[in-house]
N, C-alpha and C positions, 0 to 999 in steps of 0.2 A: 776677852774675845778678840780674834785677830779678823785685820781686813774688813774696818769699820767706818773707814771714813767715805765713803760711797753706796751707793746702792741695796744691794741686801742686806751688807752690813749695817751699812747707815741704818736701815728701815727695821733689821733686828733687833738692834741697840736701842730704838727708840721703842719698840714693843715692851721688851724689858724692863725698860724706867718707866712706861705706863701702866705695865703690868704688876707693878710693886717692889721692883726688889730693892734693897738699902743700899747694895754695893753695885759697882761695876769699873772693871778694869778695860778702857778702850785703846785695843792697842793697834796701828795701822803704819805702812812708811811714808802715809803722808802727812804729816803735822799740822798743815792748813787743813785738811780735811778732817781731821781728828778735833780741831778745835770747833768747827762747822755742827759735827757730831754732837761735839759734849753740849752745845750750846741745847739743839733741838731737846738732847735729854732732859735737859734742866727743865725747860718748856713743861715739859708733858709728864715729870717722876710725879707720879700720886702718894712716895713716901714722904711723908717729913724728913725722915733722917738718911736722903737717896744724899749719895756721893759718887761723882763720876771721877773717876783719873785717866788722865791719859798717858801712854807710852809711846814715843816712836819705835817701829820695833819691826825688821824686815824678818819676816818669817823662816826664810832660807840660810838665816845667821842661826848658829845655833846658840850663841852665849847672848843673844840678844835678846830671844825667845826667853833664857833662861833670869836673865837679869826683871825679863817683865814678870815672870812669875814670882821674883823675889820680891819686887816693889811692891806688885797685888799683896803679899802673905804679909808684908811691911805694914803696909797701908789697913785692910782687913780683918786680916789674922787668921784668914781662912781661902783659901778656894774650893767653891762649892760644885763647878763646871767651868768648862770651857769650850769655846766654838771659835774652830777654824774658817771662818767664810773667806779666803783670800783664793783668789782666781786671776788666771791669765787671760788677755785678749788677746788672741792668736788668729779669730778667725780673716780678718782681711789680708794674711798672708798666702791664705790661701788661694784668694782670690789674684794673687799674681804668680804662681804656678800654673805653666801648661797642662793641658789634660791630659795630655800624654803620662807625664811626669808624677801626677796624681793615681793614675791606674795601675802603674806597674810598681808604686809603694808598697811596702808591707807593713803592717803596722805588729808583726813578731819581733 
């Protein structure tokens, strides 16, 4: 799972360790956050045999991406899914564009 170490991620990842599953691959580009992550997982996995790993892994690399999926199949010897939650904060740049500059945008 990418884009884990915050918010929905965080709060995905922690569903999924409470929800049973044995494996999980957390992979995010913040490495404190990721460690914050795996900790809450541990907390709350209802499996005995739950194992979290973590990857630092910027999404937008592609060998990066590719190296995480190698370590999971490493680690696991399967990958069952995967979930993209990584997202950009964009919105308070908008807020220092004029209005002018905003209406005559296209977004084609």
């Amino acid at each position: 799972m990418f884009a884990l170490a915050s918010g929905i991620g965080r709060a995905t990842a922690i569903a999924y360790a409470r929800s049973g599953v044995e494996g999980i691959c957390l992979a995010d580009i913040s490495s404190s956050g990721l460690s914050k992550t795996l900790q809450e997982c541990d907390k709350v996995a209802t499996n005995p045999k739950f194992l979290a790993i973590t990857v630092k892994t910027n999404v937008v690399n592609e060998g990066e991406v590719k190296e995480m999926v190698e370590e999971t199949m490493s680690t696991f010897g399967r990958l069952d899914y995967a979930t993209n939650i990584a997202g950009v904060r964009w919105f308070p740049v908008l807020l220092l564009l004029a209005d002018e500059s905003v209406g005559r945008r296209s977004l084609s």
